[in-house]
N, C-alpha and C positions, 0 to 999 in steps of 0.2 A: 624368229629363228632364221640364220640365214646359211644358206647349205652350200656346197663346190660339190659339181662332179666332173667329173674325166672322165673325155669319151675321147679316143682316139680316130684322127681326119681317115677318112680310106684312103684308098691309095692312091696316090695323086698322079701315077701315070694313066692310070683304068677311068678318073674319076671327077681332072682337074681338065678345068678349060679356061685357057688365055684369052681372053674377051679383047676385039678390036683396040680398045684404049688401053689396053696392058694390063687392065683389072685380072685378077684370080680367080674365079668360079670352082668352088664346090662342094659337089652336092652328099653332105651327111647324114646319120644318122643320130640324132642329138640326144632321145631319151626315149625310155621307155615305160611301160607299166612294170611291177612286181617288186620285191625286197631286194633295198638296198643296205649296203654296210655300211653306214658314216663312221668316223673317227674323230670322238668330242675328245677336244683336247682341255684336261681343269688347269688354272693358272701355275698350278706348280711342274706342270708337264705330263701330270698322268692320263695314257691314253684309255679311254674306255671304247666298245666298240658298240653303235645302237644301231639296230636292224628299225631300218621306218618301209612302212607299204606304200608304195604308191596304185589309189587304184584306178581304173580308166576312169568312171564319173571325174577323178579329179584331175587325170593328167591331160583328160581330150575336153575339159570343162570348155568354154566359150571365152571366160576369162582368163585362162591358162595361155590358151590357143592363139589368146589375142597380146598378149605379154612378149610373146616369141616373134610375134611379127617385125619386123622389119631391128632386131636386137640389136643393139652395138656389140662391136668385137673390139678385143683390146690387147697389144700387147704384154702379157702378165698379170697378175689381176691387180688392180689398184687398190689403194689404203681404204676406200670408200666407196659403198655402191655409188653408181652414176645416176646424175639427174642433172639438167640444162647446162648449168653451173660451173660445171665442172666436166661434161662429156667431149669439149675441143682437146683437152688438153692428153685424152686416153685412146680414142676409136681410129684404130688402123683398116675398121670394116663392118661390115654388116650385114643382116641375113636378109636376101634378096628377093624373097616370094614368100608367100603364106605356109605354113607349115600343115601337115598330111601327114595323117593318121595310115601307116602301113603293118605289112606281114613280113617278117623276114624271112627268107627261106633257110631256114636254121632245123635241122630235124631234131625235135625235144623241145623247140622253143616256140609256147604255144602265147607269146606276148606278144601284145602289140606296140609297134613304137611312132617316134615322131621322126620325122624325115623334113628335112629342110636345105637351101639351097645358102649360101655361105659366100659372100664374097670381100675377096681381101685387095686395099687399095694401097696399101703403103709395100714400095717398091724391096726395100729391106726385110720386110716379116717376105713378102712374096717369095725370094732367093732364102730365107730361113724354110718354109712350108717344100720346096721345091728340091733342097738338098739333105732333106728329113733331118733340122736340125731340129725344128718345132714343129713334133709331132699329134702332139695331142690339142685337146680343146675341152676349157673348162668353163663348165656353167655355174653362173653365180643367180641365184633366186634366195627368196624369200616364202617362206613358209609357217603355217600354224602345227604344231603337232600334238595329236588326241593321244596321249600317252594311254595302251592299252594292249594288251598282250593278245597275241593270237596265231592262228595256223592260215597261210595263205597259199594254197597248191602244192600241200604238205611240207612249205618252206615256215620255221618262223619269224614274228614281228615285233619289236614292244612300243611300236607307236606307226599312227598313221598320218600320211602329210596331208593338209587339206590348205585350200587355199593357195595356191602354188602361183607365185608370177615371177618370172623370170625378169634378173636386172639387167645381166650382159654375159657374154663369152668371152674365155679371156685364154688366149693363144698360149701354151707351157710348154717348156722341154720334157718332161716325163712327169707323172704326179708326184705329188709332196712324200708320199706315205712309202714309195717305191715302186715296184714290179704290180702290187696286190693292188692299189690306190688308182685303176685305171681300168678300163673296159677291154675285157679277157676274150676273144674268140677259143674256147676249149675246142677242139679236132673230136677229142675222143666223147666227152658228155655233151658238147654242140651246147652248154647254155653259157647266154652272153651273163658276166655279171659285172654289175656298175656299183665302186666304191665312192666314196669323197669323205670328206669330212666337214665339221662342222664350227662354226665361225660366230663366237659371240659377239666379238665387238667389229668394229667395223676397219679397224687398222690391224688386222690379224698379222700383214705383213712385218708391222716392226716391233711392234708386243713383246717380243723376246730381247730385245735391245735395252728396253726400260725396264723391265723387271729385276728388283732386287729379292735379298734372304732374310726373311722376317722367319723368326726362331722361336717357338714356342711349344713347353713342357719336353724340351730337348731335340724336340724335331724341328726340321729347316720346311721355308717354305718359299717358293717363286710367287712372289706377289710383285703390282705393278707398284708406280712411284703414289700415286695420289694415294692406295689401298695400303701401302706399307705405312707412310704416314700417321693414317687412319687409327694405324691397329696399333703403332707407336705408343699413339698418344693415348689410345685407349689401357694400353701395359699401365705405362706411370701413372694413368687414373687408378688404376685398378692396385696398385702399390701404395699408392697414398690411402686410399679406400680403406688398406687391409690393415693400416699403421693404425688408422681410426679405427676401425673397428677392432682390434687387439686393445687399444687403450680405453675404449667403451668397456669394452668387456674386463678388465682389471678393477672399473670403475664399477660395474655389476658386479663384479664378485665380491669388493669390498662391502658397497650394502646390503648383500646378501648374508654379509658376515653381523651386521649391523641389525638387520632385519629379524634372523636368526636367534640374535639374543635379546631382545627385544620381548618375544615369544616366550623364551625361557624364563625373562620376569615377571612376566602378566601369568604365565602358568604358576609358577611357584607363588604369588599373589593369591591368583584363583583357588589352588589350593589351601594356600594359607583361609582365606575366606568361606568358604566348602567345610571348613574343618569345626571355624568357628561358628557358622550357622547350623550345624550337623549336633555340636554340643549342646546348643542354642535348644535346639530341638528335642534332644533328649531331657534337659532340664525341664523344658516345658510337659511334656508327656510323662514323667514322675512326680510330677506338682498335681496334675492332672490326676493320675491313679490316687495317689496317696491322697486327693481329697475326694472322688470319689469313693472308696474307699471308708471312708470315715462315714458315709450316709449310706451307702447301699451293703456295708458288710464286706468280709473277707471273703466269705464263699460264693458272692457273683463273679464269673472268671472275667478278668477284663483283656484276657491275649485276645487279637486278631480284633478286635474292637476299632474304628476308626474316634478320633476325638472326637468327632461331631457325636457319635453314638452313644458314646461314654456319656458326653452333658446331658444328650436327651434322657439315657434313665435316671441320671440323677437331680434334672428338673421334674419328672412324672413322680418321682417317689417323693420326692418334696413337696410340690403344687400337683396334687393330684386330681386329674381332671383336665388339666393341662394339653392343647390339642395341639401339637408342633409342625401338623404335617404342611407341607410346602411354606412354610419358615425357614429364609434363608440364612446361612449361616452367621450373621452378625446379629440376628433377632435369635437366636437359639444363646449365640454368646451372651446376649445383657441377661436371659432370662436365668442363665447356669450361673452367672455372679452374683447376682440380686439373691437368689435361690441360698449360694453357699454362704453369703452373709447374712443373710435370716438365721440360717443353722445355728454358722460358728456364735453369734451372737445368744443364742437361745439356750446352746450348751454353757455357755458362758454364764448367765442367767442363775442356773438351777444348780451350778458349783457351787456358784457365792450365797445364796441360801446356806445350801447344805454346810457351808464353812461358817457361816454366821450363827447357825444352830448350835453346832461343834464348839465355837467359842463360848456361848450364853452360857456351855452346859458346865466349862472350864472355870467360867467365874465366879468366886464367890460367892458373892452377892444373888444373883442366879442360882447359886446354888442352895441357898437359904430360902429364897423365896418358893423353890420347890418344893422341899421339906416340908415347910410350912403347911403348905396346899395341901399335901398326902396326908400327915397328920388328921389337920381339921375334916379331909373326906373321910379317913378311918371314924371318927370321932361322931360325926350325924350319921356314920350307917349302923353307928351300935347302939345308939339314941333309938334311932327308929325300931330295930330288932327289939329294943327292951321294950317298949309299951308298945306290942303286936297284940299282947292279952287284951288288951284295953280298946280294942276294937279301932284304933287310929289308925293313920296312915305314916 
């Protein structure tokens, strides 16, 4: 994260010293501990406003402390923080002695700050600093921030800066933000307060030159040239995407329609089959009673009976003696078939007798030879009757 704040030079009659070679000396107040206002600005413009803490451990760190030493100063801030490379081309100056942890004499203002000696070599910023056209001074660091909400001498926070190293100062006409965007001496509440804002990319200066209006679900947005692209190219994917998936989905709905009836023929099938083994089954189970039935009599009740049960009493009344138990059901079956073809067989049997009689009795001939018989019986029992005097048999 990389932060700007504005502090305003004191006053360079009380404060400023012409150094023998013409240099500019003076001596500031360049930062302090307690909450600050940044002003993040998101690429569309909107400004938000994050309070960050600074606390002493982190502003009088050793590392902190040692960042500020001997700073570059610069007219304006440049497109890029400074590093070897690139630091001839920007420093009008630089901070001249070690930086010192002080007290201001502020009543209500119980922070401490840093104080540092400032000196300015370029002849031109010097007559800017001297005829208060370039009043203020802005520090450009770098920073980590512990995003965390809090109360700091009944001020609040929503994040704290850690890690804090200063890149350069960089000499401005007033702050970006206006009047509020600067270091405040209040008369009547005596506290200092230090605004800036806050800098994602590193060319914050022309950022707004290259940004165009990328449009989306009717609202406009400031995006940069490479990010508008981006999100271009990402629409017409996403248009193509959605032609496809409309046409997937006509394509789904069609076999669904396919699918659908499909179902309705294998049901009406199932059905149909359901129906026919249902019949099936009925036929079988009054083939079942009705011979049943025939060996065991009318008045055994056969409702609530399973078939297995039905065969068993009418294998035990048949083959009596018969032990069925843990005979499973296909040894129960041969022995109820075997069983009812003995019967039907056996009834069969004693018909045709009985019918063969019925005829002998019908035929003539048969019926002569009866006569006969009767006759000559009547005839030897009247023989016998008659010589009973006679002491015979």
């Amino acid at each position: 994260m990389r932060n700007i704040d504005y502090i305003p030079l004191n006053d360079a009659a009380d404060n400023y010293e012409i150094m023998p070679n013409g240099f500019l000396s003076i001596m500031a107040l360049l930062t302090r501990t307690g909450v600050f206002n940044y002003q993040k600005i998101d690429p569309d413009g909107t400004v938000h406003v994050l309070r960050q803490l600074r606390l002493p451990d982190e502003v009088f760190s050793e590392e902190t402390l040692a960042s500020m030493s001997g700073m570059p100063l610069t007219n304006n801030h440049p497109e890029e923080l400074l590093n070897p490379e690139n630091a001839a081309d920007y420093i009008v100056g630089m901070a001249s002695d070690n930086p010192k942890r002080v007290k201001v004499p502020v009543q209500g203002d119980d922070e401490d700050y840093v104080q540092q000696k400032l000196t300015f070599m370029d002849a031109g910023i010097i007559d800017l600093i001297l005829s208060g056209d370039k009043k203020e001074l802005s520090l450009g660091y770098t920073c980590e921030l512990e995003m965390k909400d809090g109360l700091y001498n009944g001020i609040p926070y929503n994040c704290i800066q850690r890690n804090i190293r200063i890149n350069h100062g960089s000499l401005v006409p007033r702050a970006r933000g206006g009047q509020n965007c600067k270091v405040l001496l209040d008369g009547q509440e005596q506290v200092v307060n230090l605004d800036g804002i806050i800098v994602e990319d590193k060319k914050n200066n022309t950022r707004e030159c290259n940004l165009k209006i990328f449009t989306h679900g009717g609202k406009e947005y400031k995006v940069e040239d490479d990010v508008h692209a981006l999100l271009t190219n990402l629409q017409s994917e996403n248009v193509t995407a959605g032609t496809q998936l409309d046409s997937k989905s006509k394509e789904l709905e069609k076999l669904t329609g396919v699918c659908d009836d499909l179902k309705s023929q294998i049901k009406v099938q199932k059905d149909s089959d359901d129906t026919a083994a249902f019949s099936e089954k009925v036929r079988a189970r009054v083939s079942l009673e009705s011979k049943a039935t025939e060996v065991l009599g009318k008045e055994v009740a056969l409702d609530g009976l399973s078939d297995r049960e039905i065969k068993e009493k009418v294998v035990c009344k048949l083959r009596p003696g018969v032990n069925l138990d843990g005979r499973n059901d296909d040894y129960v079956d041969g022995r109820f078939e075997m069983s009812i073809e003995d019967h039907t067989s056996s009834t069969n049997t004693d018909s045709d007798d009985a019918k063969n009689l019925g005829n002998n009795i019908l035929n003539k001939d048969g019926a002569d030879s009866a006569v006969s018989k009767a006759e000559k019986a009547r005839a030897d029992a009247w023989e016998r009757d008659r010589n009973l005097w006679k002491g015979g048999k």
